[in-house]
N, C-alpha and C positions, 0 to 999 in steps of 0.2 A: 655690737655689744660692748658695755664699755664697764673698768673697774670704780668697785665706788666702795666707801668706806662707811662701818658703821660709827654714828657720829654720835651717839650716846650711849651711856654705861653697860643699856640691855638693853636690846630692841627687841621684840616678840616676834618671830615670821607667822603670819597667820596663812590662812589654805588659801583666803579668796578677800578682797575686799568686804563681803557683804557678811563673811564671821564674825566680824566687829560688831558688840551690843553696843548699847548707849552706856552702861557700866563701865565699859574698856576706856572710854575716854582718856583717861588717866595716863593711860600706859601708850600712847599714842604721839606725845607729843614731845617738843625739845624746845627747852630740856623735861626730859621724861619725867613723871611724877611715877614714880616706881613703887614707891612705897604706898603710897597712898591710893592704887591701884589693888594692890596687894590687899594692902588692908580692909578693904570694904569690900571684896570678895567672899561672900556666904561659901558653906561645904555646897549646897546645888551649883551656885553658881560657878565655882574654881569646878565641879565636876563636869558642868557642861563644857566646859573647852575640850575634853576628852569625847565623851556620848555625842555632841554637838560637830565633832570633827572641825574643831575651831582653829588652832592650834596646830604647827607643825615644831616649830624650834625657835631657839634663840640667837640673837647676835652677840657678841661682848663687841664695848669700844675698841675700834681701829680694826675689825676683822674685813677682813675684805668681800666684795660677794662681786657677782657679775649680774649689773644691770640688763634685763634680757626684754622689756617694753614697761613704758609706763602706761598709767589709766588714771586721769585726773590727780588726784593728789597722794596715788601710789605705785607701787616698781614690785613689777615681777621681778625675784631677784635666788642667783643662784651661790649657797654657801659651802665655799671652796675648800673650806677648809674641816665641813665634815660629811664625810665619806658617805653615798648612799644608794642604793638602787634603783631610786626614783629617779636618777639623774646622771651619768657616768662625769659629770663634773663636777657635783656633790649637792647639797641637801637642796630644795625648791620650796617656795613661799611669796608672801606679799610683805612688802614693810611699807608704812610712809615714808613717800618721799624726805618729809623735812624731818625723820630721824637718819636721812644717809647722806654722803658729800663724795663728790667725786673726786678720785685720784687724782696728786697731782706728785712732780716730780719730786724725791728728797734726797737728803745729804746724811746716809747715816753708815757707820761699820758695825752694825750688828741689831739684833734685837734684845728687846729684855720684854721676860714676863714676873705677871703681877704673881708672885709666893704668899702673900698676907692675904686673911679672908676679904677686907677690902682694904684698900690705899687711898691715900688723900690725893689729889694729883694739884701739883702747883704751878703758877705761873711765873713765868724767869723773873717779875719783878719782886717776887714772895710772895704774894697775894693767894690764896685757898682759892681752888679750882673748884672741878668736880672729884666725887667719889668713886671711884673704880672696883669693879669688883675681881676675886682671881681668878687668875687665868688666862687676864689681859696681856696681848703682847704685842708692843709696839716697837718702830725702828729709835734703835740706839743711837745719839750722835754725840756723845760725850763725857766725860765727869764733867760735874759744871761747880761742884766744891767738893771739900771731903767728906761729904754726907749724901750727896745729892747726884740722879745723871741726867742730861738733858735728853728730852725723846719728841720725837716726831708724833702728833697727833690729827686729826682730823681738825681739829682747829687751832692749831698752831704746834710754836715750839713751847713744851712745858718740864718741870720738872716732875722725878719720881725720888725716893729716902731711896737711899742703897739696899738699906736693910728691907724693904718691901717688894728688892724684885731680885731677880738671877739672867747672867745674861749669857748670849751664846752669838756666833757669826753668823746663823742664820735659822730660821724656823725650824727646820730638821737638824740642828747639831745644838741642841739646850741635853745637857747631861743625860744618858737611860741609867735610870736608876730601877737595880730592882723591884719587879712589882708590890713585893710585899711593904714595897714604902707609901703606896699608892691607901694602902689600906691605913698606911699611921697618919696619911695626910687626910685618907678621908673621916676622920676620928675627929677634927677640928670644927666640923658640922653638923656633928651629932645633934640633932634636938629642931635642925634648919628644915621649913615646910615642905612638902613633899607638893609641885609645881608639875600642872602636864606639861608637857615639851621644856622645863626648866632647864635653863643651860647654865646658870649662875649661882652665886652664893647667897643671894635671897629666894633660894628656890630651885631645886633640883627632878626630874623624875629618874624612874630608874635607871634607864641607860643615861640619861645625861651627867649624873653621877658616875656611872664607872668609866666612860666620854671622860668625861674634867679630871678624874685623879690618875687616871693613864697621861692625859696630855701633861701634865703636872711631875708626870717622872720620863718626862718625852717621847712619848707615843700617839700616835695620831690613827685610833681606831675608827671602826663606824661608828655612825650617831645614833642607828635601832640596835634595840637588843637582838632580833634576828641575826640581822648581818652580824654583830659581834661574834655572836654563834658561831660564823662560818671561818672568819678570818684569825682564827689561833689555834694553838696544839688541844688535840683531844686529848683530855684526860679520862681514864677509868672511872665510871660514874657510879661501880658498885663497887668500890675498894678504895674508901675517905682517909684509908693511909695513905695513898696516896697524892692527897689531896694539901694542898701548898695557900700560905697567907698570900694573899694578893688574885689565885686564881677566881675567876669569874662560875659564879654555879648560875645557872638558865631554870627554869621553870616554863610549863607548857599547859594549856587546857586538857582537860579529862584526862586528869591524873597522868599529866608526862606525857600525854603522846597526841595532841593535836599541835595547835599553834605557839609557839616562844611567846608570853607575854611579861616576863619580870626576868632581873639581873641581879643580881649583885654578887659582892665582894666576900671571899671567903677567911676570915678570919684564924680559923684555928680555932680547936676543941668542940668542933661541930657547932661554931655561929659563925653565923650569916652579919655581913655590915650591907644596908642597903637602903635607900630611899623608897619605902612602901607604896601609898596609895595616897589619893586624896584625901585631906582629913586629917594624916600621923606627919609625921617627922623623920628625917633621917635616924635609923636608931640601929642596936645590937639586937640580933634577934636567935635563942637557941632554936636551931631547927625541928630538934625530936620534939614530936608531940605538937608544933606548931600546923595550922591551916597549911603551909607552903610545903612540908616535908612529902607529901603525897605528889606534888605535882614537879619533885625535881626531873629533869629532862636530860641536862648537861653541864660536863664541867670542861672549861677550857683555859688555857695559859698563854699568858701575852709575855713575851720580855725577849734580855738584847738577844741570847742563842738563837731561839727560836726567829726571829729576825733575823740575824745576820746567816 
């Protein structure tokens, strides 16, 4: 089993090779037509990735995964970097081949992640690269001016604007910032499509959303809303004073007590911030009186105490 890197902006992990319609082309290949994948996805068709079990997660550039067999022109592959029960090494999927590149050795003191909803990435000679979306985090090897730092990519050495990333010594030591920053970061998105298994700024679901704005104040939670469930402090689920901006509220089938199917973000004064369904958009939403207010289940809290 060998490491390999995702070599464009977003990669899609799908369940199987054979989840792939002739529609998906798009989002397929390298360099990835992402948008234009996106775009031409009808509400049936963006639903069938869900109903159709098409669909597990996504990659961002430079993540790393663990190639575990190939099949023609795709890679069983395992992503390490979010947390899951299908796999005690972390999430499980198919990607193409030629959106991944294998490890190779590098020269860097630290990493930096992408802060801006996306970033331009450029090439040491100045020349416009690709588009990065946030939440990219690649190896740091430098200032390379006073605007600019060099970093380590899947295909080569490139630059990023200072002001578009934050840097740290290593993947677990980038700042813990109170949760409830998590919630003004996810405010930035509001209106952004609501994507099954979306890991990215063109496209979120629900845990993948509260996934991205944990990682974004240095946390590295599960990737299902389930597991979230299990891996933070319970909070009182019948006493909303008690109830804090940044904690996670759960929702569950038949009315709160079968299965966790939705996440999100607790805002303050009884709304919910969270990436709904197929179809809406990341939005505010007041609870009383909404569809969701019957089926809350749980409220849980992530941050640095409760960690450390």
């Amino acid at each position: 089993m060998n490491t390999w890197y995702c070599a464009v902006p977003v990669a899609t992990m799908w369940t199987s090779p054979e989840s792939v319609r002739d529609i998906d082309r798009a989002g397929l290949t390298n360099p990835v037509r992402l948008t234009k994948w996106l775009e031409q996805l009808s509400f049936e068709v963006r639903l069938d990735l869900y109903e159709g079990n098409r669909v597990q997660t996504q990659l961002l550039y430079g993540e790393p995964v663990i190639v575990e067999e190939t099949q023609g022109d795709w890679a069983k592959v395992i992503a390490v970097w979010q947390p899951s029960k299908k796999d005690e090494r972390g999430y499980p999927g198919w990607v193409p081949l030629v959106q991944l590149k294998e490890a190779r050795p590098v020269r860097a003191q630290g990493f930096v992640k992408v802060t801006a909803g996306k970033a331009q990435l450029w090439h040491v000679d100045g020349s416009p690269s690709i588009v990065i979306p946030f939440n990219v985090i690649l190896p740091y090897m430098d200032e390379w001016s006073n605007d600019t730092v060099r970093v380590c990519t899947p295909d080569g050495e490139a630059l990023l604007l200072n002001q578009d990333v934050e840097k740290a010594p290593s993947i677990h030591q980038f700042t813990k910032r109170p949760v409830a920053d998590a919630v003004d970061k996810g405010l930035a998105f509001l209106d952004v499509s609501y994507l099954w298994g979306g890991m990215s700024s063109y496209g979120y679901d629900c845990s993948g959303f509260t996934y991205n704005m944990l990682k974004a104040c240095g946390y590295f939670i599960p990737r299902d809303a389930d597991e979230q469930a299990c891996g933070s402090q319970v909070i009182p689920l019948d006493n909303p004073a008690h109830w804090k901006k940044g904690d996670l509220l759960f929702f569950a089938n038949d009315e709160g007590k079968g299965t966790i199917r939705h996440v999100g973000f607790y805002y303050g004064d009884g709304v919910l911030l969270h990436a709904p369904s197929t179809g809406k958009s990341v939005e505010l939403l007041k609870l009383q009186g909404s569809d969701l207010a019957r089926d809350l289940c749980a409220v849980r809290r992530y941050g640095v105490k409760f960690h450390e």
